[in-house]
DRENDO-1510 file (C-alpha; in Angstrom, 1 decimal, always signed):
<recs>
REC; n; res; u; v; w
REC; 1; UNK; +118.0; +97.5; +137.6 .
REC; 2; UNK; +118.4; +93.8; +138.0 .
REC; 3; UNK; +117.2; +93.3; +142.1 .
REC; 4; UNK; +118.2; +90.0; +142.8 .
REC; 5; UNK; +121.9; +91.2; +142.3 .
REC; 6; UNK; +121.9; +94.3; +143.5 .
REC; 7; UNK; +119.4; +94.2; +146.3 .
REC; 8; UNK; +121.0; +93.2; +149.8 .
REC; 9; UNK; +120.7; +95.1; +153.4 .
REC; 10; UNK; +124.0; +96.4; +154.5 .
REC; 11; UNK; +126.1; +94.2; +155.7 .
REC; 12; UNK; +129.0; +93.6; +158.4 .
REC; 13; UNK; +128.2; +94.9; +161.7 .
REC; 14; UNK; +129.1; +98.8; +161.0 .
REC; 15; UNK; +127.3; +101.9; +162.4 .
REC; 16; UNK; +125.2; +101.4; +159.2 .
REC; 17; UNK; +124.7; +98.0; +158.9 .
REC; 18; UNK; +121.3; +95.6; +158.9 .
REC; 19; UNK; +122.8; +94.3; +161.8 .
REC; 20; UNK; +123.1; +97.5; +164.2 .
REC; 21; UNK; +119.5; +99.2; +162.2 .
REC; 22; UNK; +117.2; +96.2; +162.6 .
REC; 23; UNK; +115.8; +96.5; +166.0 .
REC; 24; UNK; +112.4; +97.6; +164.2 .
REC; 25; UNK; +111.9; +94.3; +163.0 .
REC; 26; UNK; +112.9; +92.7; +166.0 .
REC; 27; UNK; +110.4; +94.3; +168.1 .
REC; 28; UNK; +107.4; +92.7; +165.4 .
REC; 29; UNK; +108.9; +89.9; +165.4 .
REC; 30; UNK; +109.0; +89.7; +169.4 .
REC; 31; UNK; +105.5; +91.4; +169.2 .
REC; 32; UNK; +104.4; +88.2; +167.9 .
REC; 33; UNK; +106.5; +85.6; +168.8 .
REC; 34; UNK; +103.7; +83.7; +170.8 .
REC; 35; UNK; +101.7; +83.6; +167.3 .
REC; 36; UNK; +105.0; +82.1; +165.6 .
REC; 37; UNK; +105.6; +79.6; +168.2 .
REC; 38; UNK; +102.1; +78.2; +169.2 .
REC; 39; UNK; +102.0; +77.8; +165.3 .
REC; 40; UNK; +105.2; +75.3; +165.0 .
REC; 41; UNK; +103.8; +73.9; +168.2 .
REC; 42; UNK; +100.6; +72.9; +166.7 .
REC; 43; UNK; +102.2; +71.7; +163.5 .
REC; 44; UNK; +104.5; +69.6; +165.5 .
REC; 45; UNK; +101.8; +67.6; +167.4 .
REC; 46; UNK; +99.9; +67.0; +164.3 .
REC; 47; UNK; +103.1; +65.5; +162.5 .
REC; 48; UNK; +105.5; +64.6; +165.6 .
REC; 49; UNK; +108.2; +64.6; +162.7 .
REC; 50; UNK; +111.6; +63.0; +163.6 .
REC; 51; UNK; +112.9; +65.2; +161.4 .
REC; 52; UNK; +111.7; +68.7; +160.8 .
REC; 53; UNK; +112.7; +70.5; +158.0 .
REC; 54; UNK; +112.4; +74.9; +158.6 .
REC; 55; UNK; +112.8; +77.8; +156.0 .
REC; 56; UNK; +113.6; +81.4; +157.3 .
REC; 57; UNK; +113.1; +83.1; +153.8 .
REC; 58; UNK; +114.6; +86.9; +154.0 .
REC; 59; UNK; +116.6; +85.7; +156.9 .
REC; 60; UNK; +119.2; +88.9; +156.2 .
REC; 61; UNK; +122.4; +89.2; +158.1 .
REC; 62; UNK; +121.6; +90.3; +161.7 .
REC; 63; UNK; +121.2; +89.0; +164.6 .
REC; 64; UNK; +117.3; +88.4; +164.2 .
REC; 65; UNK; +117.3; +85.3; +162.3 .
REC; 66; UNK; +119.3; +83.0; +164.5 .
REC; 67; UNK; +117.2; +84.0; +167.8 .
REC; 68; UNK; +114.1; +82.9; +165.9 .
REC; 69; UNK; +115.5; +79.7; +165.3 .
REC; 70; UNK; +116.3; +79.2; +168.7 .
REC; 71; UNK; +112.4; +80.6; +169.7 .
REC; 72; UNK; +111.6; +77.9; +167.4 .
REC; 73; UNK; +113.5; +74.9; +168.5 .
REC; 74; UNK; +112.8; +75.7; +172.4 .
REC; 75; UNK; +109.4; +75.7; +171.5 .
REC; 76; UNK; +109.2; +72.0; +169.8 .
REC; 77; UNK; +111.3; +71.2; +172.6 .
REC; 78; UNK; +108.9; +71.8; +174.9 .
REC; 79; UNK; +106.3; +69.9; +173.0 .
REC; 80; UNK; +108.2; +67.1; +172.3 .
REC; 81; UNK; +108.9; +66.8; +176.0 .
REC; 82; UNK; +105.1; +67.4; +177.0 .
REC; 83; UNK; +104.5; +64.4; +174.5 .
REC; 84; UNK; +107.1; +62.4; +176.4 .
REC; 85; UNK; +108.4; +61.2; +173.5 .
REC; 86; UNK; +111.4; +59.2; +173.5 .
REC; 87; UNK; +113.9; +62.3; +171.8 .
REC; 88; UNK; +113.3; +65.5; +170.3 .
REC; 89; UNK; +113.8; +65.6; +166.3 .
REC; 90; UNK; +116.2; +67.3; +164.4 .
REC; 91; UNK; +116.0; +70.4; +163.0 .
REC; 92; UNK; +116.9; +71.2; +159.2 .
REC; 93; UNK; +117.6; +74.8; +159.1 .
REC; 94; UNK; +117.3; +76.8; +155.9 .
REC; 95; UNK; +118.1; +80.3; +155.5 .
REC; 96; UNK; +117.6; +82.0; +152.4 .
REC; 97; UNK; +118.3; +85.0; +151.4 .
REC; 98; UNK; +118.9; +86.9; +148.1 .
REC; 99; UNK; +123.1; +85.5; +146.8 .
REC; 100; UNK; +124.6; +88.8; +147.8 .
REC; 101; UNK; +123.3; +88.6; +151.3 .
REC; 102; UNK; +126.1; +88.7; +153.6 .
REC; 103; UNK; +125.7; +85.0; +154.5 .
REC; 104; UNK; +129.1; +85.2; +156.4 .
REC; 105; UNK; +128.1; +87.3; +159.1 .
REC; 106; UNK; +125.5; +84.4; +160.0 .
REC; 107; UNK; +127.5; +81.8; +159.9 .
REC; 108; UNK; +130.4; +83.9; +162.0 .
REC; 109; UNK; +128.1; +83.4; +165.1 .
REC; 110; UNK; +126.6; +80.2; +164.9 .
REC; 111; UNK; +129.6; +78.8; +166.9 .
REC; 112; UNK; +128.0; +81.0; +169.6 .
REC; 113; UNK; +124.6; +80.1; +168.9 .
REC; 114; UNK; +125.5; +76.1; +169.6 .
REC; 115; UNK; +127.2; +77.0; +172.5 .
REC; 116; UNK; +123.8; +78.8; +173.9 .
REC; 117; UNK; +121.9; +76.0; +173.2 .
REC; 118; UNK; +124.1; +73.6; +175.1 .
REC; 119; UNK; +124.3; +75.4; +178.3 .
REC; 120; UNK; +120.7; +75.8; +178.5 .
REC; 121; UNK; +120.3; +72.0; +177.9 .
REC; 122; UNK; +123.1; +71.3; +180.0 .
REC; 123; UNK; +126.0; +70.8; +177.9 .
REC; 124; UNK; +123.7; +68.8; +175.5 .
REC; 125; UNK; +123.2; +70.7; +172.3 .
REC; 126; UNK; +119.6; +69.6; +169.7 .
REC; 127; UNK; +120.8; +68.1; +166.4 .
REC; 128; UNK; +120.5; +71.1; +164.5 .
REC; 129; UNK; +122.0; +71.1; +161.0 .
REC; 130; UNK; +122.0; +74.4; +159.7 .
REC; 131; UNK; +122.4; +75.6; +156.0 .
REC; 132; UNK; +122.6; +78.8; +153.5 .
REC; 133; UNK; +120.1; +78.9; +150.4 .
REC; 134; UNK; +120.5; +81.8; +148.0 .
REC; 135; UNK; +118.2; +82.7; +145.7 .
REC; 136; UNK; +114.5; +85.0; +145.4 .
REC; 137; UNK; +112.0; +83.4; +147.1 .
REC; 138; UNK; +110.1; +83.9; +143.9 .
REC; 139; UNK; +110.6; +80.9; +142.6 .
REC; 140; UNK; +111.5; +77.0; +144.2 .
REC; 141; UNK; +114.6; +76.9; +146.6 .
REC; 142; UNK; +114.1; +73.8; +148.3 .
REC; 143; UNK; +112.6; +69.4; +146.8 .
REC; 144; UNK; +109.2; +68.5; +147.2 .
REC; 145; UNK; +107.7; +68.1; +150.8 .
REC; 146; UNK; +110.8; +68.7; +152.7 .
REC; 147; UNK; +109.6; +71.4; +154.8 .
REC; 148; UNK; +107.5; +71.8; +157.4 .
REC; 149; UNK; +107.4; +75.2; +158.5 .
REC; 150; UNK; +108.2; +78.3; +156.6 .
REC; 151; UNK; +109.3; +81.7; +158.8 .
REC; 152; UNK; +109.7; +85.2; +156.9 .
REC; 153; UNK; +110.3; +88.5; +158.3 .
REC; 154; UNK; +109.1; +91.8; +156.8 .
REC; 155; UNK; +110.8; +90.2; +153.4 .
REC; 156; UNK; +107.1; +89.8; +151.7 .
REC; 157; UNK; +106.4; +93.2; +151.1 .
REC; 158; UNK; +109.6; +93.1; +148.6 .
REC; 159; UNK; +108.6; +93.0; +145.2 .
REC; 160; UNK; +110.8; +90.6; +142.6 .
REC; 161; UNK; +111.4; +93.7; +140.3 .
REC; 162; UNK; +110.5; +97.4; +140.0 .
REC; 163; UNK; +107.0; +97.2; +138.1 .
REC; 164; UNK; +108.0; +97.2; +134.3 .
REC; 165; UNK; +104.8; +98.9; +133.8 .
REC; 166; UNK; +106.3; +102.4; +135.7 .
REC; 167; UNK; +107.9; +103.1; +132.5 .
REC; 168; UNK; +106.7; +104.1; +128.6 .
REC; 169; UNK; +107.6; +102.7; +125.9 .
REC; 170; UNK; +110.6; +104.6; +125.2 .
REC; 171; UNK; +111.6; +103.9; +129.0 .
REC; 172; UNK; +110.2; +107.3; +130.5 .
REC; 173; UNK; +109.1; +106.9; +133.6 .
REC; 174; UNK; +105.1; +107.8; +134.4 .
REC; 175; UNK; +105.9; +108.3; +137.8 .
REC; 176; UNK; +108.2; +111.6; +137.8 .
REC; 177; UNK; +109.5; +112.8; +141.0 .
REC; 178; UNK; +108.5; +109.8; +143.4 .
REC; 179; UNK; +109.7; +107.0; +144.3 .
REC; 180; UNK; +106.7; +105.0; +145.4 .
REC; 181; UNK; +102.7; +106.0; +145.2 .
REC; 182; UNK; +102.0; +109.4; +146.1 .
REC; 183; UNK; +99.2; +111.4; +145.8 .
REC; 184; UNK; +100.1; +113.0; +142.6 .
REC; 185; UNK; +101.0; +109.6; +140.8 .
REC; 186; UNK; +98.5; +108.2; +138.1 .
REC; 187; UNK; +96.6; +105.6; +138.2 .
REC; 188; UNK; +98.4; +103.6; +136.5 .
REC; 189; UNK; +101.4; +103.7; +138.9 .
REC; 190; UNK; +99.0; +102.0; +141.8 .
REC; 191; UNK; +97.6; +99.4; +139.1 .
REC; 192; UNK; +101.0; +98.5; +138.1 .
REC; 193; UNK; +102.6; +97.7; +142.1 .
REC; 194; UNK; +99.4; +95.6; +142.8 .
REC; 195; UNK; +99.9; +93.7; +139.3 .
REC; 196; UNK; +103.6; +93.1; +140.1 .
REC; 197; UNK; +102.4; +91.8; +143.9 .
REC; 198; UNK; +99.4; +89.5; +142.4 .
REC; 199; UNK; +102.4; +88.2; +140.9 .
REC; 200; UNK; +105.0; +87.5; +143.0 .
REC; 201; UNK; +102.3; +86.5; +145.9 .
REC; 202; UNK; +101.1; +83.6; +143.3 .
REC; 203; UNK; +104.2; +82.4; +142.8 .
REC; 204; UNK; +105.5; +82.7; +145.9 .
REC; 205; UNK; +102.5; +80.6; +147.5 .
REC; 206; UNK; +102.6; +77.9; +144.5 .
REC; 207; UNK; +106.3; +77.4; +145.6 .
REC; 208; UNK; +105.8; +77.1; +148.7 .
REC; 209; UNK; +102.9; +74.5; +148.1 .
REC; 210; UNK; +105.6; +72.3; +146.2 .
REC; 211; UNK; +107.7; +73.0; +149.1 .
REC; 212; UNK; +105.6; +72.2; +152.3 .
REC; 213; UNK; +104.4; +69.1; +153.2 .
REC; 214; UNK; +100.6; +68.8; +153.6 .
REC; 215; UNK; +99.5; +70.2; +156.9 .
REC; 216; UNK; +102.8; +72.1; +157.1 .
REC; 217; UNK; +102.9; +76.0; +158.3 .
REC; 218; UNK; +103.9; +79.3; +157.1 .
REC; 219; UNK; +103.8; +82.3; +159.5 .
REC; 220; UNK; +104.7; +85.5; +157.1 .
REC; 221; UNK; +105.7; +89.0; +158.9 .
REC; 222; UNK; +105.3; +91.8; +156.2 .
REC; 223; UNK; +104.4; +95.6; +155.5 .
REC; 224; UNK; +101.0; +96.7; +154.9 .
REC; 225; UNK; +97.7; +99.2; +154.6 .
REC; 226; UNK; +94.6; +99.3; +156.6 .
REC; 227; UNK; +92.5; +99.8; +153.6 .
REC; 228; UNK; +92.2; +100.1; +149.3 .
REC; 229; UNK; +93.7; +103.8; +149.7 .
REC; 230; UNK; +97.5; +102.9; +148.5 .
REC; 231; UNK; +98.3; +106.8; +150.1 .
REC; 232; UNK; +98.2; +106.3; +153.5 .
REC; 233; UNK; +100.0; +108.2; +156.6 .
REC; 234; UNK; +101.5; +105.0; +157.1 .
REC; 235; UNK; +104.2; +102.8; +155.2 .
REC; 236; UNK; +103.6; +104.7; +151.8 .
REC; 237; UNK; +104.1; +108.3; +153.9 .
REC; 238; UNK; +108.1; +107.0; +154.7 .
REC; 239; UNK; +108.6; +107.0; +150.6 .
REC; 240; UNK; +106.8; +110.2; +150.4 .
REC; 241; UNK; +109.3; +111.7; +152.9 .
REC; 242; UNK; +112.4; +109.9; +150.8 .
REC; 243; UNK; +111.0; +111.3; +147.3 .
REC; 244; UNK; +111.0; +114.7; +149.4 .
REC; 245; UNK; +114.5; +114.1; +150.5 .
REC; 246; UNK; +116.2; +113.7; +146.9 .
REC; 247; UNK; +114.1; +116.5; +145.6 .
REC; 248; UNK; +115.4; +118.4; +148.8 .
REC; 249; UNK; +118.7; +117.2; +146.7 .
REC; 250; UNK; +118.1; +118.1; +143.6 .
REC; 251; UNK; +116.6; +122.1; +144.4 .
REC; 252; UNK; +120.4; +122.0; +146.0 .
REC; 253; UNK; +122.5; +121.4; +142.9 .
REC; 254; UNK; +123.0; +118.1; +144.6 .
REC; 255; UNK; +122.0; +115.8; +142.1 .
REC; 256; UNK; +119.9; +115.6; +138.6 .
REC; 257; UNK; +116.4; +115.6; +138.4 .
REC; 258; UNK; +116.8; +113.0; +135.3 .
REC; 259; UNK; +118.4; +110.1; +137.9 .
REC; 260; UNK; +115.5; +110.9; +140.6 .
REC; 261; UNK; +112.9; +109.9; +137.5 .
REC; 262; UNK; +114.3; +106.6; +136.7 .
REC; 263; UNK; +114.5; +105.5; +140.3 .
REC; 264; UNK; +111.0; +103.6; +141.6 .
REC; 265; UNK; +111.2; +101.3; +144.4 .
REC; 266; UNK; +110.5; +97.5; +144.3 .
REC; 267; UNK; +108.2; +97.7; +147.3 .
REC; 268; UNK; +104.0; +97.3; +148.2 .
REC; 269; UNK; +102.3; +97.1; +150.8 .
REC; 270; UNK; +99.1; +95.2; +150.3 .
REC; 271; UNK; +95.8; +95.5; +151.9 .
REC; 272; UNK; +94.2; +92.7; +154.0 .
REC; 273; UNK; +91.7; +91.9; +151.3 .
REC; 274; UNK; +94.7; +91.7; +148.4 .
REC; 275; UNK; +96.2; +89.2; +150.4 .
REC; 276; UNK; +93.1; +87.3; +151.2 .
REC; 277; UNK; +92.5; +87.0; +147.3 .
REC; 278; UNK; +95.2; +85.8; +146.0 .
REC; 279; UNK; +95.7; +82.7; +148.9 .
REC; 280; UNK; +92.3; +82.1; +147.9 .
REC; 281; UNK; +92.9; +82.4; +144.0 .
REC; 282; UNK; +96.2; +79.6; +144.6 .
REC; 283; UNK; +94.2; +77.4; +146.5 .
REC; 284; UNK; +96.8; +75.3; +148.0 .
REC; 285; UNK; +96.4; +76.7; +151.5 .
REC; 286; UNK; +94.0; +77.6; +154.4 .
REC; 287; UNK; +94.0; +81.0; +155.9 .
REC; 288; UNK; +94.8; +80.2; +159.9 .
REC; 289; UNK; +95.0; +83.9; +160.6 .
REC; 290; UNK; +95.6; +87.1; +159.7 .
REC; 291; UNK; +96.0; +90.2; +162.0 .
REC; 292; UNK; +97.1; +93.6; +161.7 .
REC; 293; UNK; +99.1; +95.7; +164.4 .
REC; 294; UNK; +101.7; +98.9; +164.9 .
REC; 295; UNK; +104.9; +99.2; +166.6 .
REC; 296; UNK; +105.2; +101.3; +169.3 .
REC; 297; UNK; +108.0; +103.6; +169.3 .
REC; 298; UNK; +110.2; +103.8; +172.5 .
REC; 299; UNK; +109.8; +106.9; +174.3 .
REC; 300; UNK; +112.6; +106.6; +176.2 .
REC; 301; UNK; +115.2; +106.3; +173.0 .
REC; 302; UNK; +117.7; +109.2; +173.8 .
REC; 303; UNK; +117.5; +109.6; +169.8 .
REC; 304; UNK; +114.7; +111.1; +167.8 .
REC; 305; UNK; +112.6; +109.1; +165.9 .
REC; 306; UNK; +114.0; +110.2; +163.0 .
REC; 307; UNK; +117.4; +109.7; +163.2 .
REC; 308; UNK; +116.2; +106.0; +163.9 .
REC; 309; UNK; +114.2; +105.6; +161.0 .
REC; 310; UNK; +116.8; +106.8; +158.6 .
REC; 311; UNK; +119.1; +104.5; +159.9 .
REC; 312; UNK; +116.8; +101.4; +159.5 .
REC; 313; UNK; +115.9; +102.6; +155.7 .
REC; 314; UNK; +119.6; +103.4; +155.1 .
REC; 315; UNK; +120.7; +99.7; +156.0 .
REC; 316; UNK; +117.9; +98.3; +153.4 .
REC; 317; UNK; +118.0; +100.9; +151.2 .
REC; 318; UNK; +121.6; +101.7; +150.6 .
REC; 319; UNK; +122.3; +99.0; +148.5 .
REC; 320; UNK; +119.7; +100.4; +146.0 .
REC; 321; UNK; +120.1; +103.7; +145.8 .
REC; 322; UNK; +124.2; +103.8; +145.8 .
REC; 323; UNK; +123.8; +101.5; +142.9 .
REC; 324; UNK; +121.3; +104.4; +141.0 .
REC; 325; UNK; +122.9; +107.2; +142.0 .
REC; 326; UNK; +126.2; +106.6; +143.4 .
REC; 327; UNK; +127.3; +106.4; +147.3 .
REC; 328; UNK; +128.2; +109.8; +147.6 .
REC; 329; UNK; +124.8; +111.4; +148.3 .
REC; 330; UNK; +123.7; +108.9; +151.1 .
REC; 331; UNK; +124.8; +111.2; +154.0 .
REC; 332; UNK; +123.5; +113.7; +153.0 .
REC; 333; UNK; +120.2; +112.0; +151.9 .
REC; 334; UNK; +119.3; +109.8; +154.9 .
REC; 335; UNK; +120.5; +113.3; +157.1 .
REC; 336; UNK; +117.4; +115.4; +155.2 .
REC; 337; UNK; +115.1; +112.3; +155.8 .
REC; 338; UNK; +115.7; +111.8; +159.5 .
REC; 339; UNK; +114.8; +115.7; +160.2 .
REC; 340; UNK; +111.6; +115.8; +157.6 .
REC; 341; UNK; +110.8; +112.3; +159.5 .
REC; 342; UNK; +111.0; +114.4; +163.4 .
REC; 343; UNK; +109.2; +117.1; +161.2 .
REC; 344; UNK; +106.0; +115.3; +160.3 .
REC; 345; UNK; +105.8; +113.8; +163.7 .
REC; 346; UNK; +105.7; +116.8; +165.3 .
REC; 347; UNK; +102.8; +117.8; +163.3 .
REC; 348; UNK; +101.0; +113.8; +163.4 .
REC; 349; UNK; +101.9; +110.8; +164.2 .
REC; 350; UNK; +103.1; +108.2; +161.1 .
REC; 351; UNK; +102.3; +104.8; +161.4 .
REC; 352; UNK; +103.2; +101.9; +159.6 .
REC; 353; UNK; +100.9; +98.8; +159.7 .
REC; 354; UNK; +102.5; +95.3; +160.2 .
REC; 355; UNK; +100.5; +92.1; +159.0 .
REC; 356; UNK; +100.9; +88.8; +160.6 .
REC; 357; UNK; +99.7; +85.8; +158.4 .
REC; 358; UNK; +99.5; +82.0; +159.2 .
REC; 359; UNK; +98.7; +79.7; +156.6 .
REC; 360; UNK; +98.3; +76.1; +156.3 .
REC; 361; UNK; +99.0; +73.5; +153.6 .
REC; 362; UNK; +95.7; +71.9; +152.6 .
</recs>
């Protein structure tokens, strides 16, 4: 399965779309949004750049990405006006996403997005020139040393492909029955995720070095685990639950066992230490800071927990899946998950680590 054009959360603003199934990653992102914005602020008085160019990489197609940016430029705002300088700069804006992102549903509300900005600067609106970058962030997007900050949003823990070493070599996969690690996968299944994110991570930082001016920022929002186990009741237990869903599936006549072995996710959540090693193996930038923390889940939601959680995996997994195995089962599918999801957290609670990194360009 070729990701990059396959790959893509659901589009549109539907009952099942990113856009509607994304209030997960809005509450990390708000979680730390004082970590995100003291960071550009920082980077700003060290540079006091009249023109500041900022990458959201992963930006997706809900409303999350454009009330970052506006986080953003209130913040430098604010600093510029602390520093009485004579005008605020202006802000390049690049989003990037994979090229069958739905780019369109961004740029449908920017005209509301300016208008925002103006009335809370009094009918005066920053110079703000935004713009749409497609392409895997696995790789140079953008010249050399035109950025100055780089955002990303639980995007990281995406992996370019599905590990190449999941499979024999007559294309049988070593990993039979699950989608992700479980406990009953081989060795070799863990070895081959964490070679596939060495990777991608390297060459993802070494772009980025290219990318970023010296001194510039990167504050990265992704997926991880609290220690070397890769099974975990955590992020790696919600793929357990999904492999339990289709298997739910197949014992129902509901689909083959054949099409549930050739699926693996292109997904890993690394550990602190993995991520510490490879900055430190690139070299080209200084680990700021790195902290861990969970989302609390809303009590009051009228909804279970479940029915919450399939949605959100739903609206990034969809595209995936109904590519493998066809659109038909993914009602049925994402039903099973949401109750085994309520199920398990009846018995103990499941939670999924966030990491929050800053790095600096050295």
């Amino acid at each position: 399965m070729d990701v990059e054009k396959v790959f893509h959360m659901t589009g549109g603003d539907g009952v099942t779309s990113y856009a509607k199934n994304s209030s997960f990653q809005k509450k990390a992102s708000d979680m730390v949004k004082h970590i995100t914005t003291e960071t550009i602020q920082e980077l700003f008085v060290s540079t006091t750049p009249k023109s500041i160019g900022i990458a959201d990489l992963g930006c997706s197609s809900g409303p999350n990405t454009l009330t970052i940016i506006k986080d953003i430029v209130r913040a430098v705002e604010r600093t510029s006006s602390t520093l009485m300088l004579h005008q605020p700069p202006e802000f390049r804006v690049y989003l990037n996403d994979l090229p069958t992102n739905d780019f369109n549903s961004i740029f449908k509300t920017l005209p509301e997005f300016y208008r925002e900005l103006r009335k809370e600067k009094s009918g005066v609106c920053p110079s703000i020139f935004i713009g749409g970058y497609a392409g895997s962030f696995y790789g140079r997007l953008f010249p050399n040393n035109c950025l100055h900050f780089v955002y990303s949003s639980y995007s990281l823990h995406w992996l370019s492909r599905v590990p190449p070493a999941l499979y024999d070599e007559q294309g049988r996969s070593i990993n039979k029955g699950h989608v992700y690690i479980s406990e009953c996968s081989p060795p070799q299944v863990s070895q081959a995720y964490y070679k596939q994110f060495q990777e991608d991570f390297m060459l993802f930082l070494g772009s980025r070095s290219e990318e970023l001016i010296v001194g510039g920022r990167m504050v990265l929002i992704l997926l991880g685990r609290g220690g070397p186990d890769h099974v975990d009741r955590g992020n790696s237990f919600f793929w357990e639950l999904l492999s339990r869903s289709f298997a739910n599936l197949i014992s129902k006549g509901e689909l083959e066992v054949e099409k549930l072995d050739t699926y693996d996710v292109h997904f890993y959540a690394p550990s602190k230490n993995e991520i510490e090693d490879e900055v430190r193996k690139e070299g080209s930038f200084e680990l700021d800071r790195l902290e861990m923390f969970e989302i609390e889940r809303d009590e009051k939601d009228e909804e279970s927990y479940g029915a919450a959680v399939a949605r959100t995996v739903r609206a990034i997994q969809e595209s995936m899946i109904s590519d493998h195995f066809g659109p038909r089962i993914l009602d049925n599918l994402f039903e099973i998950y949401g109750r085994m999801v309520d199920e398990e957290m009846a018995k103990e609670e499941i939670k999924p680590l966030t990491f929050v990194i800053v790095l600096r360009k050295v």
